[in-house]
N, C-alpha and C positions, 0 to 999 in steps of 0.2 A: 504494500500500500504506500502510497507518496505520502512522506513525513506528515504535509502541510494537510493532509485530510485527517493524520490521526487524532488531531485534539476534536474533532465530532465525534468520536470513540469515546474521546474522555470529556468530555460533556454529555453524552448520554448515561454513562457509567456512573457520573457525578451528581444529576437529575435523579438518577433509578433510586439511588443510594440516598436523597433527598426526603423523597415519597415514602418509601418502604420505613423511613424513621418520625414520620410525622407524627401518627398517632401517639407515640411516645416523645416527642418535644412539647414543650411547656407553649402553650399559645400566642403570649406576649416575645415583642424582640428583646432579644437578651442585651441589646445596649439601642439606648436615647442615639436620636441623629445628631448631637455632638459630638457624642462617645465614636459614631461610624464616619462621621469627617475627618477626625484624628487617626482612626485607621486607615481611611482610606487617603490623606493628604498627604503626598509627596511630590518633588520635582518634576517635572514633565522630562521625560526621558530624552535623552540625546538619540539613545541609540535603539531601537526595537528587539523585542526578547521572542522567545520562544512560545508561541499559541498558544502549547499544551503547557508548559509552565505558567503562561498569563492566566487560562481560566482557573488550572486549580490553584492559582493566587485570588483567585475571584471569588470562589467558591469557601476558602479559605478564610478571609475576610468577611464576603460579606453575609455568609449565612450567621452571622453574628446580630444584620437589623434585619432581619425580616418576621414579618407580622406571619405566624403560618395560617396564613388563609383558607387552606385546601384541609385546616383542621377538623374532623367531625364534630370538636364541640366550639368553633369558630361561629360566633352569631353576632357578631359587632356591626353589622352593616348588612345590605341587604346582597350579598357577593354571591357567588356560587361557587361551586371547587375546584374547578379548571380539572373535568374529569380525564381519565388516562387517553381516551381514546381520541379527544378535541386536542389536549395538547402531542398527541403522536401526531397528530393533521397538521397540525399549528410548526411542528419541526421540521415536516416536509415542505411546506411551502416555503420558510425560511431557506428551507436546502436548494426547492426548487428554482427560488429568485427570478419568481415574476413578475411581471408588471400587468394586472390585471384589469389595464383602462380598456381596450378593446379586443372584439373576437380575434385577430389577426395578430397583436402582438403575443395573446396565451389562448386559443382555444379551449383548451382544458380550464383554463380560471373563467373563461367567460361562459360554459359548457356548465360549468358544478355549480354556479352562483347561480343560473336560471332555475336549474333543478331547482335547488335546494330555496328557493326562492318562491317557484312553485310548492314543495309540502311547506314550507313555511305557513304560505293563503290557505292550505286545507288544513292543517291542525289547529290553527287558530280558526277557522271558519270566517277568512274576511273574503271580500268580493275577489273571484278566482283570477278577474284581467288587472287590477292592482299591479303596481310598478314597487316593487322592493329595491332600496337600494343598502345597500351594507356598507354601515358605519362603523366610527369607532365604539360610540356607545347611546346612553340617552341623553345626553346634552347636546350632541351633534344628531341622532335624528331625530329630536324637538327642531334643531335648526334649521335641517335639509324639508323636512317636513312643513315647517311654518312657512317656509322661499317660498313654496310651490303657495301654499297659501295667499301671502302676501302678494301673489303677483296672479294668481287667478281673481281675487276679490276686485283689484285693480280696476287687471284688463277687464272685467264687466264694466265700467267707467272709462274703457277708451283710455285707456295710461295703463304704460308697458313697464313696469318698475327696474325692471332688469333691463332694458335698455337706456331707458330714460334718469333712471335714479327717484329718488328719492323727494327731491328739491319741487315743490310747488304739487306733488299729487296730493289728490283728495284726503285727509286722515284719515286711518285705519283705528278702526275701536275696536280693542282685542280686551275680550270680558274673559276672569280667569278665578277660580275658585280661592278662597283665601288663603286656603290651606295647599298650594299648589306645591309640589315640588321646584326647589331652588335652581334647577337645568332650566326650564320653561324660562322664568324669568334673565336668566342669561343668553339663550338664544332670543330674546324677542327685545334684549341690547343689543347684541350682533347684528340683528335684522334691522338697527334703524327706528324700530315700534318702541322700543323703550321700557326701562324695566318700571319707573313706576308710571308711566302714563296710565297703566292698561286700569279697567275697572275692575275689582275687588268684589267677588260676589260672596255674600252669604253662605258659611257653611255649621252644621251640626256639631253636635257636641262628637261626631266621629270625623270629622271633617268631610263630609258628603256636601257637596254643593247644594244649595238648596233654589230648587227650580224656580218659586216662586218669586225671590229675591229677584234672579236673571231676568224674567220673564218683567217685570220692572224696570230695569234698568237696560236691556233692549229698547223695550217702550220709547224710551223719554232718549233715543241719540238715533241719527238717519247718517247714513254716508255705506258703505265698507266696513263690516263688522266679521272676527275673528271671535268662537269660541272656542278656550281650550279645555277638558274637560278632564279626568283624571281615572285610572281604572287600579287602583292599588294605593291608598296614601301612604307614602312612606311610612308613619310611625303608627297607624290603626291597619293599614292594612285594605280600609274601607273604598268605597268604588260608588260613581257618582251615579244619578239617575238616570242611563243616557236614552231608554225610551224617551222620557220629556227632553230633555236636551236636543237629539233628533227632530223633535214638532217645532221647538222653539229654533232651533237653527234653518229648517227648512222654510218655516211664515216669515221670516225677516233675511230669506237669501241669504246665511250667512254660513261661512265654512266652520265645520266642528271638525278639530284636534282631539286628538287620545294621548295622554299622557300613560303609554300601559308598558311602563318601565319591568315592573316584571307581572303587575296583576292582570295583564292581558293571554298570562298562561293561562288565567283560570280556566278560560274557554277548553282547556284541552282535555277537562275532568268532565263527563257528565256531572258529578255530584257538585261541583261549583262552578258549574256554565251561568246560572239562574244569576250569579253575581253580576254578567257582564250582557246581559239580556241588553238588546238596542244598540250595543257596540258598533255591532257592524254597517249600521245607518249612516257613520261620520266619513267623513271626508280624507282623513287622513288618520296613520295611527304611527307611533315608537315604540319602541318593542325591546328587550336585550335577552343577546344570547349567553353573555354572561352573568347570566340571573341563573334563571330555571333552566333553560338547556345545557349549561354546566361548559361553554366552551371557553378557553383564556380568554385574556383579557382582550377588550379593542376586538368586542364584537355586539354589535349593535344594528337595529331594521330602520329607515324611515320604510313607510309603507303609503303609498299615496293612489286613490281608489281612482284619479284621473293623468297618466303618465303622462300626457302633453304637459299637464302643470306643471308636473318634478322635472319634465326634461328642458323644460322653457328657461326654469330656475337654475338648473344646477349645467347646462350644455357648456361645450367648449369644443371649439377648432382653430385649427393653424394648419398654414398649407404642411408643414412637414410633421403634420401626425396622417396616421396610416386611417386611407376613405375606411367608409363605414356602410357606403354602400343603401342599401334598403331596410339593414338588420333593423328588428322590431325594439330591440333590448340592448342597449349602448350602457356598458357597465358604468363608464365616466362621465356617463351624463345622466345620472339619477346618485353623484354623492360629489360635497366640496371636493376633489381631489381628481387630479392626474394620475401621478403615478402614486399606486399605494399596493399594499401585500394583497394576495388572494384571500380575501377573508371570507367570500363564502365556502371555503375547502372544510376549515373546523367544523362550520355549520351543519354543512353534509354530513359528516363525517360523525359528528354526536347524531344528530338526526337517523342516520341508517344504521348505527348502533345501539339506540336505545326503541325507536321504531316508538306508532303512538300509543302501543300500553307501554313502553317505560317511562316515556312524558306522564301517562297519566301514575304510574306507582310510584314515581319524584312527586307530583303533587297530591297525593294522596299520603305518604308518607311524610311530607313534613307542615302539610297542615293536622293530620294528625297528633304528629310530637306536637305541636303547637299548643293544641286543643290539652292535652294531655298535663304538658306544665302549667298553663292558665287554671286548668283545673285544681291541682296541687298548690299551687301559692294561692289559691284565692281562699282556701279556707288554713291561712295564718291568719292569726292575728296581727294587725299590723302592717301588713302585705296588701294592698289594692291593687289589681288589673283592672284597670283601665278602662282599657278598650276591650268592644265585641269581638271575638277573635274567629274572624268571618275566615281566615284565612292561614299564613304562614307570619302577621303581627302580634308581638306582643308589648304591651304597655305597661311598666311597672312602677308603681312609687310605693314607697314605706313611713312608717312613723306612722303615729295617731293624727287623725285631720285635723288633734285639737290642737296640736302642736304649731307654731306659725312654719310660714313658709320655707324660712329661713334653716330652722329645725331638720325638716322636714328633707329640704335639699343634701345637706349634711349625711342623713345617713343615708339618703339612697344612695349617693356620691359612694359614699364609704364602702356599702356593700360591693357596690362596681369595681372599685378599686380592691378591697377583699380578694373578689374572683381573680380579679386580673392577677394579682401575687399568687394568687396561688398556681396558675398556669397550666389548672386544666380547662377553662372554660374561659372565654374571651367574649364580653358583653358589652356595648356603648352606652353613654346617657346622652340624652337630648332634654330640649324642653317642651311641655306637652302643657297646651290648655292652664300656663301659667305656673307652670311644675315642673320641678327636675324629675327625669324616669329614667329608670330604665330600658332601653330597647332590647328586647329578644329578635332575630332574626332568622327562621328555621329556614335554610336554600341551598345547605350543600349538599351532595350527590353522597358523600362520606356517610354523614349522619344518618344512623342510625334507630328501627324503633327504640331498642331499648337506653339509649341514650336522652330520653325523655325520660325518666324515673334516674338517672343518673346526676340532670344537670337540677331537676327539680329538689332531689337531694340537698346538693353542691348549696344553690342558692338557699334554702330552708334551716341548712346548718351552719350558714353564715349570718343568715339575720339573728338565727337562735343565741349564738355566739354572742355577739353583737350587744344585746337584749341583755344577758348574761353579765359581762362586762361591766355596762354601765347599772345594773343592780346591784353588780358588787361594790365599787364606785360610791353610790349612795347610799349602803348600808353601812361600809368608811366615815362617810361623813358624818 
């Protein structure tokens, strides 16, 4: 073998050996990003070293910050596990080194990206002639998504946004639930639209937009209207009305957006389709594969139900890119980018190995655990969930509600940070409805049922602790 290929030898070898120790590594990085600056800062070399000796200098280093994500009791975010057979896809393309902007520069990337683009529309159930383009994640197709948007609402008003710009068209009123995810509002800055212009709709003590709120403030504005609407709130978990949504977007011409970052799997369970009933009425939808379909990272759908719009938005030529001819499906002109990796290959590739009952025993397995710990912490004392756990959310805070806020934050903080030391279990706080909580996140591929009676454990003997403590504490005093 030619020296200069063995270090993929010993980069797989060094991967393998990665994986196979996870479950047994502590969840948390074992040093702060100071700690891995100071590892990793040295001189910028003069002279170039040897591959195989640079990655296992690499491997050597830096598996000292890394977060283990692809941990089974890893819930800090809503991530999925970058399962074995996405990232065996994900190594080939890196190997294969191509550029998957049209059929002519990769056939085969622009071949596996239509497939897999196609069972994409049929396990989710969206309209089958939809234009998928593959992104990095959901903040870019919130953004490729919204283009097409913002320049079909347009051109009904005769202004071409994409050609014309920005400058002197009609204002766009993009109405957006309160609770929206923080991507939305980043791509609708990108877009020009603005992240606080847009209107603030009304939502529930779950964050579910509340129709009649919108249905209001439509009313009272006339020009080009955007709604974006949400199929999974980040921290409940909850999913908006989009039967009403749909009526309400269709009486007022206006394009409805799905923010279904990963609760637009639901669709792929019969027993939680009933969540995302109406969905497939809107306009446009986001999607990510590395949620629920388990592929690394920098895998992400816009999905747009009208492909003139997305290709209007997102097109590009120059006389020395290679014609394109008549093709239906122009990979680089349905996503920001030129040249970029094949990212539908991973897609496929989880897709025709897990097929749609292992989608559905991923989502039925960890809304399951879900259901399973909410159940067990809700009868501590002390311990409130939250949120309806319609799904794979969970919402936690602690202390008595007599306790002030302040109290209150303190120990859930604590308990989080508890877990975190001890580095079997990896949990985030956020703030929730005026409250620090706890986030549970059930979405890797790893996790297992019985890891639901483990983590529920974990957490119930840390508050217990906890509790403990400070009664001994005050029997001291």
């Amino acid at each position: 073998m030619n020296d200069q290929l063995k270090v993929l030898e010993s980069a797989f070898s060094q991967a393998l050996a990665y994986r196979r120790s996870l479950p047994g590594r502590k969840c948390p990085p074992a040093r702060s990003y100071r700690e891995m600056l100071e590892v990793f800062s040295e001189p910028f070399p003069d002279a170039g070293g040897n591959a195989q000796g640079v990655i296992e200098d690499l491997v050597r280093r830096g598996e000292q910050g890394l977060t283990q994500m692809a941990h089974p009791r890893f819930f800090g975010w809503v991530l999925g596990g970058s399962a074995p057979a996405g990232v065996a896809a994900d190594w080939l393309v890196s190997a294969w080194g191509q550029n998957a902007a049209f059929h002519s520069t990769s056939p085969t990337a622009a071949a596996v990206e239509e497939v897999a683009g196609n069972w994409l529309l049929e396990i989710l159930d969206l309209p089958r002639k939809a234009a998928v383009g593959f992104v990095t994640g959901g903040t870019v197709g919130n953004f490729t998504a919204l283009s097409a948007a913002r320049g079909a609402v347009l051109r009904r008003l005769d202004w071409d946004p994409d050609s014309d710009g920005l400058f002197g068209a009609p204002p766009i009123t993009v109405f957006v639930g309160d609770d929206a995810h923080t991507s939305v509002f980043s791509a609708l800055g990108y877009l020009g639209m603005g992240r606080n212009r847009v209107r603030r709709v009304d939502t529930d003590s779950q964050g579910r937009m509340v129709a009649s709120d919108l249905v209001r403030q439509v009313a009272a504005t006339t020009g080009p209207r955007i709604i974006v609407a949400q199929a999974g709130q980040i921290n409940t978990g909850s999913f908006d009305p989009f039967c009403d949504l749909v009526e309400i977007a269709r009486k007022h011409d206006a394009w409805l957006h799905i923010d279904g970052a990963f609760g637009l799997w639901a669709r792929a369970h019969p027993d939680y389709r009933h969540l995302t009933h109406g969905v497939e009425g809107a306009d446009s939808w986001s999607v990510d594969g590395h949620k629920w379909l388990q592929t690394p990272f920098d895998s992400g759908y816009a999905i747009v139900r009208d492909h003139h719009s997305l290709q209007a938005a997102m097109g590009i030529d120059a006389s020395y890119l290679p014609p394109h001819g008549d093709d239906d499906r122009i990979p680089c002109f349905l996503v920001p980018e030129l040249s970029r990796r094949a990212r539908g290959v991973p897609t496929w590739a989880m897709l025709k190995t897990l097929g749609r009952k292992g989608v559905e025993e991923l989502v039925a397995r960890h809304c399951g655990v879900a259901r399973h710990i909410a159940e067990r912490l809700s009868q501590c004392d002390g311990i409130r969930v939250i949120n309806e756990v319609v799904l794979n959310q969970i919402v936690v805070a602690f202390g008595d509600v007599r306790n002030p806020p302040d109290r209150r934050k303190e120990q859930t903080e604590a308990v989080i940070m508890a877990l975190r030391d001890s580095g079997l279990i990896f949990v985030s706080g956020g703030m929730w409805r005026g409250e620090w909580v706890m986030r549970i996140s059930v979405i890797s591929d790893a996790t297992a049922d019985d890891d639901a009676d483990l983590v529920a454990g974990l957490i119930l003997s840390t508050w217990k602790h906890m509790q403990r403590q400070v009664a001994d504490v005050g029997e001291t005093i």
